[in-house]
MITOR-147767 format. One line per 10 residues: number of its first residue (from 1); for each residue x, y, z of N, C-alpha, C. Coordinates in nm, 4 decimals, decimal comma. Last residue first. Layout:
// MITOR-147767
NUM = X/Y/Z/X/Y/Z/X/Y/Z | ...;
***
This chain:
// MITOR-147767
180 = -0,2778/4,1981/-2,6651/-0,1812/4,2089/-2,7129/-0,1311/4,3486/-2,5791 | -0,4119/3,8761/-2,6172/-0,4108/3,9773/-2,6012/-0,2852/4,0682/-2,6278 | -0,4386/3,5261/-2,8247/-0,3832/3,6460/-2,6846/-0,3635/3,7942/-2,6978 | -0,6050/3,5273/-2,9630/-0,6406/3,4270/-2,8703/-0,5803/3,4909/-2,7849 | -0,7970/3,5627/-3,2444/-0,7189/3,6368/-3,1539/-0,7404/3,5795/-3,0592 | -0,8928/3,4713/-3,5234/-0,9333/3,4771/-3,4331/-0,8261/3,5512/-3,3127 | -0,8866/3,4026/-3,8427/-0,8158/3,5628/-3,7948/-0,8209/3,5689/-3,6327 | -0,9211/3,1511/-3,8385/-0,7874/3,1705/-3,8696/-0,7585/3,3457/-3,8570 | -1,1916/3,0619/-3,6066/-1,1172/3,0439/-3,7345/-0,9623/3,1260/-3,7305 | -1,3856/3,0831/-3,3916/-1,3199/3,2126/-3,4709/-1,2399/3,1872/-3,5681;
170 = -1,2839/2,9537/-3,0621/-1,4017/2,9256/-3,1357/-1,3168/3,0894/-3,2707 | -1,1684/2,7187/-2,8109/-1,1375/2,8150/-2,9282/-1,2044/2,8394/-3,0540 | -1,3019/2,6316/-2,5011/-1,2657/2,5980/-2,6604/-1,2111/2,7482/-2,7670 | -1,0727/2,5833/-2,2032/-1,1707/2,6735/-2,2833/-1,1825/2,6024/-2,4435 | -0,9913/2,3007/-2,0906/-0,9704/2,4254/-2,1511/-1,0700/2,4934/-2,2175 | -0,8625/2,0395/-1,8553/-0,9859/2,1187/-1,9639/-0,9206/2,2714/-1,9959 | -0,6285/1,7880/-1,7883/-0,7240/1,9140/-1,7411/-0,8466/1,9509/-1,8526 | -0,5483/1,4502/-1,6927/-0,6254/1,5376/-1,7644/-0,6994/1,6599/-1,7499 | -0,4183/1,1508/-1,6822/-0,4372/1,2699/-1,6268/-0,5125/1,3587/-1,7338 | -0,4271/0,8131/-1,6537/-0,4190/0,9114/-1,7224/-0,4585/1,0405/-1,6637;
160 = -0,2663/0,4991/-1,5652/-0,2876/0,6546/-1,5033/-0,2647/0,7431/-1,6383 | -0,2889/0,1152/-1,5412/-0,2288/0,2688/-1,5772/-0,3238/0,3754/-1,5953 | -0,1890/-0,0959/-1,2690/-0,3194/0,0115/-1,3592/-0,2580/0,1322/-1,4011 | -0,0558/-0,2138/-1,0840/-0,0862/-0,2752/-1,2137/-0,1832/-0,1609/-1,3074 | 0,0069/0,0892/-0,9055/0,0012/-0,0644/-0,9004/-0,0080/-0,1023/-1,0321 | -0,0502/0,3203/-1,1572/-0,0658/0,3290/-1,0202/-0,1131/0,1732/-0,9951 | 0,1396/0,4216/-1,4044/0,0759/0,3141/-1,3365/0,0904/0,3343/-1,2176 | 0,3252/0,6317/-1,4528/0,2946/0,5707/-1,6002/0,1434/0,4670/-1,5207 | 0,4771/0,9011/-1,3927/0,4106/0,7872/-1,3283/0,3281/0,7426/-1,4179 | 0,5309/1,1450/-1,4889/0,6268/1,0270/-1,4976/0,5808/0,8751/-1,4417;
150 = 0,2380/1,2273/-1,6907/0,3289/1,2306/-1,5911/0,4866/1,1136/-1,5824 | 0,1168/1,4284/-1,9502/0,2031/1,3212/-1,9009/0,2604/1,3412/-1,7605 | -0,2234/1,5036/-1,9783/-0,0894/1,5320/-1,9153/-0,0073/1,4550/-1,9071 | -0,4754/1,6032/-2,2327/-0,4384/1,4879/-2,1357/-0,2639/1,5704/-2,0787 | -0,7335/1,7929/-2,2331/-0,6179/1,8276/-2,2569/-0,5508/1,7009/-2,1657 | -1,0951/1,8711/-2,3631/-0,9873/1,7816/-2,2573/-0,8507/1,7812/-2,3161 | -1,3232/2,0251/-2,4102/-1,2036/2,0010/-2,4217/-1,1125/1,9766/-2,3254 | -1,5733/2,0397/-2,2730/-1,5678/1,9567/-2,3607/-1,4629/1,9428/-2,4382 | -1,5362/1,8818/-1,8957/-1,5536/1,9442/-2,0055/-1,5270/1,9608/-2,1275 | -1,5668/1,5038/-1,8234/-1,4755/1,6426/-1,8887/-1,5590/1,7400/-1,9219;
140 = -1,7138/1,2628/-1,8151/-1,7640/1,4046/-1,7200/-1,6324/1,4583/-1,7150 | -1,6182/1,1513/-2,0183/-1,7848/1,1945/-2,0540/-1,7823/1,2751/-1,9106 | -1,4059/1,0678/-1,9851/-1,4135/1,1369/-2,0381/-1,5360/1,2232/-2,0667 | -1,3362/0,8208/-1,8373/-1,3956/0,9536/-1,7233/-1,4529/1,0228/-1,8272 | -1,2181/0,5434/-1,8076/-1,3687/0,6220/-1,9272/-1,3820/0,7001/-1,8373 | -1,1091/0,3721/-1,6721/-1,2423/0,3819/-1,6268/-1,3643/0,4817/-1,7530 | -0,8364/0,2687/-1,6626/-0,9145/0,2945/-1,8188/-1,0538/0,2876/-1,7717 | -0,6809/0,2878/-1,4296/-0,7668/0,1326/-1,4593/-0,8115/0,1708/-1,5906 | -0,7854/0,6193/-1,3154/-0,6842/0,4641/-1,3098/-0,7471/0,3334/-1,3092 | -0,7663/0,9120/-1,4525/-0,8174/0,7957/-1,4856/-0,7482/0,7021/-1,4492;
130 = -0,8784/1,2074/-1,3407/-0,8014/1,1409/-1,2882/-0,8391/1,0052/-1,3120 | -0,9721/1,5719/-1,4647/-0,9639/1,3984/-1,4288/-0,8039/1,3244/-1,3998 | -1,1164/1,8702/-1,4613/-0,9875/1,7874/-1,4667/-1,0056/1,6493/-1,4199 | -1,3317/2,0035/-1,4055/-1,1983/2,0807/-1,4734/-1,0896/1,9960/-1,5183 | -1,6334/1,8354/-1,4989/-1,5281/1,8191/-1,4656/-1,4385/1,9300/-1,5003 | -1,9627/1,8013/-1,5534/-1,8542/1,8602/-1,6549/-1,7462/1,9255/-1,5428 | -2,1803/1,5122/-1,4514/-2,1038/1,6692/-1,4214/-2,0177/1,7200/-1,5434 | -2,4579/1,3371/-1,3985/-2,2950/1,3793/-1,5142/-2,3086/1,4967/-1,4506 | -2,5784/1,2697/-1,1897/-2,5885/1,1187/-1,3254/-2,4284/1,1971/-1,3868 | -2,4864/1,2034/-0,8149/-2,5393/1,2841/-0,9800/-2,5138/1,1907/-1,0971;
120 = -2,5019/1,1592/-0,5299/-2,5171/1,0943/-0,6268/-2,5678/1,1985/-0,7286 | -2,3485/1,2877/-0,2302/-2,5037/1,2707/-0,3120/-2,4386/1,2168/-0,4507 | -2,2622/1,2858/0,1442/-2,2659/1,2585/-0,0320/-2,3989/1,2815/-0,0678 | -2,1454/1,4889/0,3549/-2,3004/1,5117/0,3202/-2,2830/1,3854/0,1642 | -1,8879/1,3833/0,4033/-1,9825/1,4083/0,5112/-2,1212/1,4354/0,4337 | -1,7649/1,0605/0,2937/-1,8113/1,2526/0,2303/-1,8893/1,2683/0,3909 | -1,7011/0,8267/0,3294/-1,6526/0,8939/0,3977/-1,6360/1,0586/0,3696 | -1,9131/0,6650/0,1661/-1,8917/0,6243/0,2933/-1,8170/0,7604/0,3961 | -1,8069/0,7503/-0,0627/-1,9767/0,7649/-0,0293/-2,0049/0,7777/0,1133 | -1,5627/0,6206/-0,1162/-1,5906/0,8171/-0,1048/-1,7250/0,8000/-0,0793;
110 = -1,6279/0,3957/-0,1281/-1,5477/0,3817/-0,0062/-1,5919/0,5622/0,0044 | -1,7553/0,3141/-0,3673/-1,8815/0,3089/-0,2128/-1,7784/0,3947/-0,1255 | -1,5612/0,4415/-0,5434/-1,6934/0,4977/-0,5259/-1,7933/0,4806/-0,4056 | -1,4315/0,1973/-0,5195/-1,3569/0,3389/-0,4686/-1,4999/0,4384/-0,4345 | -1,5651/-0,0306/-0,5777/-1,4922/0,0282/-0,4540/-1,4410/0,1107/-0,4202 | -1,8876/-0,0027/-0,7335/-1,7111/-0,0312/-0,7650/-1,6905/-0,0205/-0,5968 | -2,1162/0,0109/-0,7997/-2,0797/0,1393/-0,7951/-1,9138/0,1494/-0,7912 | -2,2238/-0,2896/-0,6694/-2,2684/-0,1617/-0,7827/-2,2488/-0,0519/-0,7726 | -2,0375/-0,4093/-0,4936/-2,0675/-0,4693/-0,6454/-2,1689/-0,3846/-0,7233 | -1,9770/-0,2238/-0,3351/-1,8805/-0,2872/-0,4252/-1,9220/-0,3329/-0,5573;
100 = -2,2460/0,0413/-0,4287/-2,1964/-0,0337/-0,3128/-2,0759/-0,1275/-0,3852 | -2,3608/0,3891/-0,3827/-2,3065/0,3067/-0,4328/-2,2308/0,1601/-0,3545 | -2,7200/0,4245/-0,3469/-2,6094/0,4407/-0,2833/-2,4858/0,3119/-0,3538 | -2,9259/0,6600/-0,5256/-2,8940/0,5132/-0,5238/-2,7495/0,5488/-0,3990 | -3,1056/0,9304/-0,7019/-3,1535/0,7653/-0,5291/-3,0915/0,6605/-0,5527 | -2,9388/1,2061/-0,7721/-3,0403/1,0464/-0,7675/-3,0566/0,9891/-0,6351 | -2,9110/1,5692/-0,7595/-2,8847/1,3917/-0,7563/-2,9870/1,3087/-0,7987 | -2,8569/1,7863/-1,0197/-2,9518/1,7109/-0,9384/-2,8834/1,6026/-0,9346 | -2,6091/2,0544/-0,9861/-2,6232/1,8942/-1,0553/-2,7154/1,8466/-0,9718 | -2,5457/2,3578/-0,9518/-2,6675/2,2821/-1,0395/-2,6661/2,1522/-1,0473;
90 = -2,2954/2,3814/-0,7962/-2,2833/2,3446/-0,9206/-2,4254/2,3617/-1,0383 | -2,3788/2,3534/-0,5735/-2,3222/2,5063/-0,6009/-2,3089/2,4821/-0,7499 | -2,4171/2,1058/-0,5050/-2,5758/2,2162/-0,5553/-2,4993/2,3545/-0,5619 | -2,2148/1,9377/-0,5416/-2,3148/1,9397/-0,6015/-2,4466/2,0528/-0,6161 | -2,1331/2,1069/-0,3083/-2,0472/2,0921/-0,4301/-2,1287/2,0671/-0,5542 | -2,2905/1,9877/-0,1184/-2,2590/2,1514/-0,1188/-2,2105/2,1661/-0,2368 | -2,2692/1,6903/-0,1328/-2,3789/1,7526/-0,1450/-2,3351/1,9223/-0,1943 | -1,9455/1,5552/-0,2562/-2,0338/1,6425/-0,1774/-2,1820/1,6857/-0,2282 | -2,0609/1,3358/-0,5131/-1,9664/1,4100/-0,4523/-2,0685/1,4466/-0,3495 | -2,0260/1,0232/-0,7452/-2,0578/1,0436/-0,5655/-1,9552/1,2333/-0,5249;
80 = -2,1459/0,9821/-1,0250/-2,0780/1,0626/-0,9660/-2,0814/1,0454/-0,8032 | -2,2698/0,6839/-1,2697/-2,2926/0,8150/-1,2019/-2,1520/0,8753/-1,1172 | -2,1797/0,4950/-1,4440/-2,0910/0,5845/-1,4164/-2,1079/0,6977/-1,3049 | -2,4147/0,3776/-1,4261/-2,3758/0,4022/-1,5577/-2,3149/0,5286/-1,5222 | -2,4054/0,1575/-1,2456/-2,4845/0,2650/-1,2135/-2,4617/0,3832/-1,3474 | -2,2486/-0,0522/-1,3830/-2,3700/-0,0561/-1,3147/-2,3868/0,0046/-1,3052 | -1,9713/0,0973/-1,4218/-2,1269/0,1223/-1,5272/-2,2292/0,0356/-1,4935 | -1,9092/0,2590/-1,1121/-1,9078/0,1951/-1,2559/-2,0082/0,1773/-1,3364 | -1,8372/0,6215/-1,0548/-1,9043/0,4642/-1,0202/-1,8323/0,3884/-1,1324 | -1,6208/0,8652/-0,9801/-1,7138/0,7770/-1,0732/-1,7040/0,6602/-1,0582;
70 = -1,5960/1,0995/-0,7417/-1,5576/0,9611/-0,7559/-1,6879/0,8847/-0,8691 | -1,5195/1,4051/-0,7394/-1,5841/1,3658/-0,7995/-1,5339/1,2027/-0,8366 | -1,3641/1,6720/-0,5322/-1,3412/1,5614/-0,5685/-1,4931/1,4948/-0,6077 | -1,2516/2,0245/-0,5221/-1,3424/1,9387/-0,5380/-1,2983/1,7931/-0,5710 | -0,9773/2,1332/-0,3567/-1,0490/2,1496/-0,4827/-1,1269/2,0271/-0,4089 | -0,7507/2,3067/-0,2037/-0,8971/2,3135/-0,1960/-0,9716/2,3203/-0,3672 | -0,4813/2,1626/-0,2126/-0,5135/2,2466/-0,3211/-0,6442/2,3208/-0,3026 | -0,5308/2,0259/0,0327/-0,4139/2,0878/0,0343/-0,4009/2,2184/-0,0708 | -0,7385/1,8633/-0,0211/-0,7809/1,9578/0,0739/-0,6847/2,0667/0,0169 | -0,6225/1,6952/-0,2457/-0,7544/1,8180/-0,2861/-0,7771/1,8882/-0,1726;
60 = -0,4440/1,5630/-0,0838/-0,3862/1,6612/-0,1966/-0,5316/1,7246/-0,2328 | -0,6153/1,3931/0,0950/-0,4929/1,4867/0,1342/-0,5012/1,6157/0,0297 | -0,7636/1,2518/-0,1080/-0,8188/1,3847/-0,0129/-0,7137/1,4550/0,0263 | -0,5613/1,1196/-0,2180/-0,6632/1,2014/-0,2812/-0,7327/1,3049/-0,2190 | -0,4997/0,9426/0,0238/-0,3925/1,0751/-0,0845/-0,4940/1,1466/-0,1400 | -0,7499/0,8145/0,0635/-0,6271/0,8678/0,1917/-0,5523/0,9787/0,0641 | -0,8058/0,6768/-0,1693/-0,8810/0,7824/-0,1077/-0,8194/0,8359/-0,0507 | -0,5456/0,4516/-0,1641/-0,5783/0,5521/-0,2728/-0,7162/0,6699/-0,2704 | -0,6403/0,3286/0,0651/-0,5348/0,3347/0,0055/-0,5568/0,4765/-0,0426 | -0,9112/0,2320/-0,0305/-0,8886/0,3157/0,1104/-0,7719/0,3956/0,1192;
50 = -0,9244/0,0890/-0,2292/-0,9666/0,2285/-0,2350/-0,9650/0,2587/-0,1170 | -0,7377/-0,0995/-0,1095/-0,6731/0,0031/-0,2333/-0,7685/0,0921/-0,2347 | -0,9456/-0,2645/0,0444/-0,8057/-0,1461/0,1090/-0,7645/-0,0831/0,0129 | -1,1195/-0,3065/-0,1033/-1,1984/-0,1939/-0,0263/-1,0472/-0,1826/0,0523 | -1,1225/-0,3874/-0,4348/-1,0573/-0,4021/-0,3240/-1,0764/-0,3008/-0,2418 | -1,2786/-0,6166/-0,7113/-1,2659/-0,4570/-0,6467/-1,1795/-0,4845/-0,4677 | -1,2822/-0,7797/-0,9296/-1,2292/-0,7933/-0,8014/-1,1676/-0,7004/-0,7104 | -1,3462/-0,7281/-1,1512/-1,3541/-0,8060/-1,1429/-1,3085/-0,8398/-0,9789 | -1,3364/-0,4573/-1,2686/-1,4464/-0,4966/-1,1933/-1,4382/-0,6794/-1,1865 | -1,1054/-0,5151/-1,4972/-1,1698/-0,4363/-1,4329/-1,3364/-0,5086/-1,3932;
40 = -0,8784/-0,8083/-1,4096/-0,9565/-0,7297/-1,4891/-1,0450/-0,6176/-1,4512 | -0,5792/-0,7244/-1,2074/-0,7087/-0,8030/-1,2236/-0,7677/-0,7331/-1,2879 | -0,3636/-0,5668/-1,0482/-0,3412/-0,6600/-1,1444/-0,4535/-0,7449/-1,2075 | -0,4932/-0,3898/-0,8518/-0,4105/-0,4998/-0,8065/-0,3982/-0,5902/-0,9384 | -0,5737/-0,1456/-1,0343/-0,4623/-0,1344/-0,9460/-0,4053/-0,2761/-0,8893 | -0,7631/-0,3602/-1,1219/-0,6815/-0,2994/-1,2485/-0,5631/-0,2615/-1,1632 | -0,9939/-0,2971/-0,9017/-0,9594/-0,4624/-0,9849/-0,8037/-0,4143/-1,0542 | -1,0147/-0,0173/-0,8729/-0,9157/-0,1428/-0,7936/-0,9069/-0,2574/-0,8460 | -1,0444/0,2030/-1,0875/-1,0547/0,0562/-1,0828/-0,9518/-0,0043/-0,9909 | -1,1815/0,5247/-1,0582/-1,0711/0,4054/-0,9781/-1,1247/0,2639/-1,0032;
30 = -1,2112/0,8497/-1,1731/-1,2359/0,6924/-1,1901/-1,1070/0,6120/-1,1412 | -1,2493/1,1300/-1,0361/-1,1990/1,0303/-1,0410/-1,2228/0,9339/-1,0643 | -1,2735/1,4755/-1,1576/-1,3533/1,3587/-1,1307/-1,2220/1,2877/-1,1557 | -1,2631/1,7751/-0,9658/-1,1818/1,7058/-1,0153/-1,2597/1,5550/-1,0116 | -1,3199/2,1254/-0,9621/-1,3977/2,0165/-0,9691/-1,2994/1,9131/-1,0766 | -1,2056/2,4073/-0,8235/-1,2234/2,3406/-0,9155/-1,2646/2,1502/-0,9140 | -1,1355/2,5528/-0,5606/-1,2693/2,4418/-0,5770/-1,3435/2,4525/-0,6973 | -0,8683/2,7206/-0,7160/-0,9543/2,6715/-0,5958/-1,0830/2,6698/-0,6306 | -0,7432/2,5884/-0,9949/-0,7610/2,7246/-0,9440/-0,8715/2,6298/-0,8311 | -0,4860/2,3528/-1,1023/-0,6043/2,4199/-1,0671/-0,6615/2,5320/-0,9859;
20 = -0,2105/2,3256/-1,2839/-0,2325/2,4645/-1,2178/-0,4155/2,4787/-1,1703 | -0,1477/2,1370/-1,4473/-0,2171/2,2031/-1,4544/-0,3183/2,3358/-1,3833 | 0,1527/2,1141/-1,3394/0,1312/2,1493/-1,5070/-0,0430/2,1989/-1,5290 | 0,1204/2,0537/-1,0871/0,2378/2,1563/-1,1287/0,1988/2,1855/-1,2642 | -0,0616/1,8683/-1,0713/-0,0912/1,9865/-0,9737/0,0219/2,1101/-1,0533 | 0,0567/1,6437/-1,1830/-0,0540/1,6735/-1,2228/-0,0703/1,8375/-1,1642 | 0,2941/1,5974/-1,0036/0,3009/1,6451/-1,0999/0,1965/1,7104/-1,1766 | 0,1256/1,5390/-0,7496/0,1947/1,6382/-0,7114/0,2121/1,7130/-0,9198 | -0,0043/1,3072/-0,8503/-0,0936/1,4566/-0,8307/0,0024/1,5617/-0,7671 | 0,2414/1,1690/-0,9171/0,1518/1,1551/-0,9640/0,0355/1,2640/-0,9892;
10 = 0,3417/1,0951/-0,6328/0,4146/1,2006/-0,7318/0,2809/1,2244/-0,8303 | 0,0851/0,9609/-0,4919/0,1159/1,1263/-0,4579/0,2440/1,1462/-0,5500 | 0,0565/0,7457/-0,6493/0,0141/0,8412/-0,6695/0,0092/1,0106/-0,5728 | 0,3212/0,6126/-0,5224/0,2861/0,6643/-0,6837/0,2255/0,7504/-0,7073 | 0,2401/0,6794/-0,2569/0,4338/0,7139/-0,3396/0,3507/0,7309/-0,4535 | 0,0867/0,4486/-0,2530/0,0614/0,5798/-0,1998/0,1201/0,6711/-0,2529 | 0,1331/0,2139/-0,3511/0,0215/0,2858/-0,4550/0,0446/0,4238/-0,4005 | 0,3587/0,1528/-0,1414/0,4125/0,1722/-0,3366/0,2998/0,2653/-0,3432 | 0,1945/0,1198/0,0749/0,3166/0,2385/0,0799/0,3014/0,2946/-0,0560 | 0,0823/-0,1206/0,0000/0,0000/0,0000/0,0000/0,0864/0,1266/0,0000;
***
């Protein structure tokens, strides 16, 4: 558990340096623990790796004060577990489900378990993601997504994609993007 910890705190330390989030920006996470311990996805979710790997995650979003957004699995067709407050500063209506190992994954029941207010939303539009295992976050990006390399290639057996957002660029070839 040390290793996953190490990994992914370089991991959001680097993420944190290149994409520079601005405070209680909204960060979704997909976690396949099946995939972190070497096993197909959802095939064998692990309630210490998402304990594991929750422990840093909160650390580093208090530390930055940003938002955290844990995506289910597609039993619940990905829905979202965040804060309540987060959720309604946002506009996102919840649902009626509570996520559990075998429907919602393990990282997702474990952040349900330890939000003080959770709530359940179907989609958000994200500043930035955090993909381990190939969970498919992309649908709660906003609608340009900008991926990041880090040096951390895999968190345990699962590999790690990063990802901020950006404005779109709309205006063609006279358009003016920086100010002069």
């Amino acid at each position: 558990m040390n290793e996953l910890y190490s990994e992914l705190s370089t991991a959001l330390d680097e993420f944190m340096s290149v994409a520079q989030f601005s405070k209680d920006s909204l960060i979704v996470v997909g976690c396949s623990t099946s995939e972190v311990s070497g096993q197909h996805i959802g095939s064998s979710g692990s309630a210490d790796v998402a304990q594991a790997l929750y422990a840093q995650l909160n650390n580093w979003s208090r530390q930055h004060q940003l938002q955290l957004a844990f995506q289910s699995c597609e039993h619940l067709n990905r829905a979202l577990v965040l804060e309540r407050e987060a959720a309604q500063r946002r506009g996102y209506n919840p649902v009626f489900v509570i996520p559990v190992a075998k429907a919602g994954g393990a990282m997702a029941a474990h952040a349900y378990r330890q939000f003080a207010d959770p709530v359940v939303v179907e989609n958000i539009q994200a500043d930035g993601g955090i993909d381990i295992g190939q969970t498919l976050i992309g649908m709660h990006l906003k609608p340009v997504a900008v991926p990041l390399r880090s040096t951390i290639l895999r968190i345990g057996e699962a590999p790690i994609v990063l990802a901020t957002t950006r404005l779109k660029r709309i205006g063609g070839e006279r358009a003016v993007y920086v100010q002069e």
